[in-house]
DSSP file (Angstrom, degrees, kcal/mol; ACC not computed):
  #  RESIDUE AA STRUCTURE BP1 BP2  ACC     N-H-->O    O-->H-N    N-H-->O    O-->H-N    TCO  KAPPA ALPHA  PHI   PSI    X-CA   Y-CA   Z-CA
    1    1 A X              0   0    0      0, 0.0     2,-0.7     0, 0.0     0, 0.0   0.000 360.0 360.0 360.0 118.0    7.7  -30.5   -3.4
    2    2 A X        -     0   0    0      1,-0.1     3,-0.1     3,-0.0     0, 0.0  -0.677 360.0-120.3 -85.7 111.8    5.9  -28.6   -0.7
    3    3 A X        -     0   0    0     -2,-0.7     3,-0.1     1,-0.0    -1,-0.1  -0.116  41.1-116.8 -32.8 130.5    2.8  -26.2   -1.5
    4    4 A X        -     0   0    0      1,-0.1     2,-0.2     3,-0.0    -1,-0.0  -0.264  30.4-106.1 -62.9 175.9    4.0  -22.8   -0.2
    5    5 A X        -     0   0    0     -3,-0.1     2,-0.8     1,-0.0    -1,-0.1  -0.563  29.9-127.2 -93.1 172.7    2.0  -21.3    2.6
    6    6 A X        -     0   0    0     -2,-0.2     2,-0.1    -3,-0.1    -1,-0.0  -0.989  23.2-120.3-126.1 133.5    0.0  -18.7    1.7
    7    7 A X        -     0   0    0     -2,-0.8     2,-0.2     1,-0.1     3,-0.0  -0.341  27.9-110.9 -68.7 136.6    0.5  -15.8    3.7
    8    8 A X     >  -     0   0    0     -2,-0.1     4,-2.4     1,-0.1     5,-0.4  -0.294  32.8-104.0 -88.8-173.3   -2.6  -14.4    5.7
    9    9 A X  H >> S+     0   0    0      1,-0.2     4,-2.5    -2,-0.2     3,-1.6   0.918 124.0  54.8 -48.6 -74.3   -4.3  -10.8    4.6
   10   10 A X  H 3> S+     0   0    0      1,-0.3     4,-2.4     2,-0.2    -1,-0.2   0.715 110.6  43.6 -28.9 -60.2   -2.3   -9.1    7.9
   11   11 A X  H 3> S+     0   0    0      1,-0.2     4,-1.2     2,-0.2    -1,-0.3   0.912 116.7  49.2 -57.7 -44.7    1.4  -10.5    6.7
   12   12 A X  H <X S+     0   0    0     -4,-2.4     4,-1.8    -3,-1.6     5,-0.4   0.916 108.9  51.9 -81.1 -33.9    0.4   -9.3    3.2
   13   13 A X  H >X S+     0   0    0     -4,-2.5     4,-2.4    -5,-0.4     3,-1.2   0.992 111.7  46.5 -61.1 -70.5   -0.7   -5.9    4.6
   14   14 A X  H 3X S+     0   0    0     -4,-2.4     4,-0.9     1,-0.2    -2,-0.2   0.559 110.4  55.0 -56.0  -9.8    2.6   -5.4    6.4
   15   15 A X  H 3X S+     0   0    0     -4,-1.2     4,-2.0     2,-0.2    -1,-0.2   0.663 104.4  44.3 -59.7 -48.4    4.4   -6.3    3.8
   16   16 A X  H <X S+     0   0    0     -4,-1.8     4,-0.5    -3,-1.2    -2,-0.2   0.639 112.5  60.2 -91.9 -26.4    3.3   -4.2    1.2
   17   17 A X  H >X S+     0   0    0     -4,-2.4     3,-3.3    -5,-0.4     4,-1.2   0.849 108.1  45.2 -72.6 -86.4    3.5   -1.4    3.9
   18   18 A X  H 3X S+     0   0    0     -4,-0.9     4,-2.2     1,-0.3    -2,-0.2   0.695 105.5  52.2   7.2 -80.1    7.0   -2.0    4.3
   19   19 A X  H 3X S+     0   0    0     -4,-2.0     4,-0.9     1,-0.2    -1,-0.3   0.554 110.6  55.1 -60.5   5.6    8.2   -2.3    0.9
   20   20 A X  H << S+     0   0    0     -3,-3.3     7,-0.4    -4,-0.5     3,-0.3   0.775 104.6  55.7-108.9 -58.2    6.3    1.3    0.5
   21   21 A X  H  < S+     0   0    0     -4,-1.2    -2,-0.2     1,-0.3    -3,-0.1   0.891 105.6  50.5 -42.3 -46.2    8.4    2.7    3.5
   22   22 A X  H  < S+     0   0    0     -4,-2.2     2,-0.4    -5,-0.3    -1,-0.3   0.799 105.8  60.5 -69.6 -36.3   11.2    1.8    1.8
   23   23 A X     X  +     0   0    0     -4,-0.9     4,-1.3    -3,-0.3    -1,-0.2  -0.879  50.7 176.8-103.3 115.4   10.0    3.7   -1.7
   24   24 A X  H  > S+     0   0    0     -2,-0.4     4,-1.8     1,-0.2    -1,-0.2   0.704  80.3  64.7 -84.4 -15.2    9.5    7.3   -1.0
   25   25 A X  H  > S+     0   0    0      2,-0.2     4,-0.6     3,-0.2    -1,-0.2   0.755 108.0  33.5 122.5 -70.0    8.7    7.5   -4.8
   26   26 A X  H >> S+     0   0    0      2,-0.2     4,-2.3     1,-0.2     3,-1.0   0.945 118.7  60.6 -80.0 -40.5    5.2    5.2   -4.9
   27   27 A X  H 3X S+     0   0    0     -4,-1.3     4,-2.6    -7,-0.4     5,-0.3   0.962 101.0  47.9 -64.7 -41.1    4.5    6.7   -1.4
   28   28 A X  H 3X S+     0   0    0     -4,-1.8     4,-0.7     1,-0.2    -1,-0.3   0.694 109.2  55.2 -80.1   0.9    4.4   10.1   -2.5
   29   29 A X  H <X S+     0   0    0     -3,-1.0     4,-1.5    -4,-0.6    -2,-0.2   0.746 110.9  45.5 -82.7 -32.7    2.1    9.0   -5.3
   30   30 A X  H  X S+     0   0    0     -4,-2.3     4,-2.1     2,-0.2     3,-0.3   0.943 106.3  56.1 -56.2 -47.9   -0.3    7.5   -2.9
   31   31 A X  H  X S+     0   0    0     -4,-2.6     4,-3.6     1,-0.2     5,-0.2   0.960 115.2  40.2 -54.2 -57.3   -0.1   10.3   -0.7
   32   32 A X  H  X S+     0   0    0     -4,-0.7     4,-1.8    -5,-0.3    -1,-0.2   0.812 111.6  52.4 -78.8 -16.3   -1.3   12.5   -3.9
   33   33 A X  H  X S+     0   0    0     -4,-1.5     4,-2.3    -3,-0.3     5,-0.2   0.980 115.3  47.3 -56.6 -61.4   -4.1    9.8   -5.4
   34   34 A X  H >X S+     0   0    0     -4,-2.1     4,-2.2     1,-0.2     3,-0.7   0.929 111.8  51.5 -61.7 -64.9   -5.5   10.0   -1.6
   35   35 A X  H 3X S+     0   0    0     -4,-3.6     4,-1.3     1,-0.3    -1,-0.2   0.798 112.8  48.0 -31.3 -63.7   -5.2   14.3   -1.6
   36   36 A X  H >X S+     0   0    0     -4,-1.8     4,-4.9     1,-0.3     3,-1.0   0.929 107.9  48.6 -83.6 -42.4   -7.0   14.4   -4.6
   37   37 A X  H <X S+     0   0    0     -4,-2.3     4,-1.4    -3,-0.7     5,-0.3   0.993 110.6  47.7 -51.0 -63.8   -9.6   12.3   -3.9
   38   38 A X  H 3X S+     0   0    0     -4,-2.2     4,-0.8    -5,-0.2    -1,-0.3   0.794 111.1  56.9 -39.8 -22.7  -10.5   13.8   -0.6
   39   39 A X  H XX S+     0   0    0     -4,-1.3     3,-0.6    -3,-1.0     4,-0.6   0.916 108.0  51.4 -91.1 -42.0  -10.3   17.5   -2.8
   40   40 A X  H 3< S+     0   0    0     -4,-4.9     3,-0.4    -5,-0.2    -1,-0.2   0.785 111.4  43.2 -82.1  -3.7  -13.0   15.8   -5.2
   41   41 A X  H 3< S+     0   0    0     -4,-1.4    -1,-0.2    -5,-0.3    -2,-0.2   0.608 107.0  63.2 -80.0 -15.3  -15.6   14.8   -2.2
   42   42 A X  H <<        0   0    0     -4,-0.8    -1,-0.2    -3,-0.6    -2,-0.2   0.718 360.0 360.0 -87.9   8.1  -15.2   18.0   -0.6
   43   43 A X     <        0   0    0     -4,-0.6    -1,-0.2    -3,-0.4    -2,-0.2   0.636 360.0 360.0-101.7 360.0  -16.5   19.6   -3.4
């Protein structure tokens, strides 16, 4: 039995981006977490 590799930060980054592309559903809940955060520094 072979350790798996562990993937580095970059792989894991692109990854996650990916699977995100694919769900317009969690992206447009990121989109709106980020909106609102930016709305509560500008005040």
């Amino acid at each position: 039995m072979r350790r798996p590799r562990k993937r580095s930060f970059s792989e894991l980054v692109q990854e996650n981006k990916q699977a995100l592309l694919k769900d317009e559903e969690a992206l447009q809940k990121l989109e709106e977490k980020l909106e609102q955060k930016h709305l509560q520094k500008a005040e």
